[in-house]
C-alpha positions in Angstrom: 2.6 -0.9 0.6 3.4 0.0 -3.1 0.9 -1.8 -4.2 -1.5 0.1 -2.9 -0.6 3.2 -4.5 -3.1 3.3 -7.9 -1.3 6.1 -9.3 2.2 4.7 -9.5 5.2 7.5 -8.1 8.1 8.7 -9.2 10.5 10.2 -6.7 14.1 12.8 -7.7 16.3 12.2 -4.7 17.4 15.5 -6.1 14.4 17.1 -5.8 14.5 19.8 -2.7 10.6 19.0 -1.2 12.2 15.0 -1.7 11.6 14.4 1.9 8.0 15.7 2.3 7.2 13.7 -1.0 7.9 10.4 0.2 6.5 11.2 3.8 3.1 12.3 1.6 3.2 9.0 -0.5 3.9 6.8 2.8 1.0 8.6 4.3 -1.3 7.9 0.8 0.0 4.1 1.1 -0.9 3.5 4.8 -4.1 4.8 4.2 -5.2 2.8 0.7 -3.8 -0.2 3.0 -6.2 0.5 6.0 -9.2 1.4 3.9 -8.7 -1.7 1.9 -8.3 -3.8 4.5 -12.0 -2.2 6.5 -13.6 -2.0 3.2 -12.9 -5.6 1.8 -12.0 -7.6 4.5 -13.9 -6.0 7.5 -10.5 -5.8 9.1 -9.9 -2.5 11.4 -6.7 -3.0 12.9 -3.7 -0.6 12.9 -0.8 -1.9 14.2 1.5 -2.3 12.2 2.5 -5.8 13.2 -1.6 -6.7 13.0 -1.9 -5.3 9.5 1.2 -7.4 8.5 -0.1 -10.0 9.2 -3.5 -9.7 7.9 -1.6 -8.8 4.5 0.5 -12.3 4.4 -2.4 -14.3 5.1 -4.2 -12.3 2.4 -1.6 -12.9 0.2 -1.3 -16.5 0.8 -5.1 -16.8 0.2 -4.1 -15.5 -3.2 -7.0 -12.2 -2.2 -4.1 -9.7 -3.3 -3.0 -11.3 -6.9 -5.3 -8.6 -8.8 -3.7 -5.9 -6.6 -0.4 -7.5 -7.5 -1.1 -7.9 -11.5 -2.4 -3.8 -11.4 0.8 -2.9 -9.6 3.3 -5.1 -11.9 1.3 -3.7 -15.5 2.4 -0.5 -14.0 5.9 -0.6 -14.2 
């Protein structure tokens, strides 16, 4: 779901609000993934099993590899 994530993150397990950061990003990531996936696919399901495999045959298809190259440039 990282890959969805435009922005990058950086996370400080040390960090006191640690917790509510990574429950924010999860919650920025599920919904990239679930626009993405109504918005260029015409795919509305929200299970998470369903959107799982959506994403594999996606990514077999080789649909995700510009998402992929964006997401590796970043790091």
């Amino acid at each position: 779901m990282k890959l969805f994530l435009a922005d990058g993150f950086a996370l400080d397990p040390a960090d006191a609000s640690y917790r509510d950061l990574v429950l924010e990003l999860g919650k920025r990531a599920e919904d990239a993934v679930l626009m993405y996936l109504k918005t260029q696919h015409g795919i509305n399901s929200r299970g998470s099993s369903a959107v799982l495999k959506h994403l594999q045959r996606l990514h077999s298809a080789g649909t995700l590899n510009a998402i992929i190259q964006c997401h590796q440039r970043l790091l």
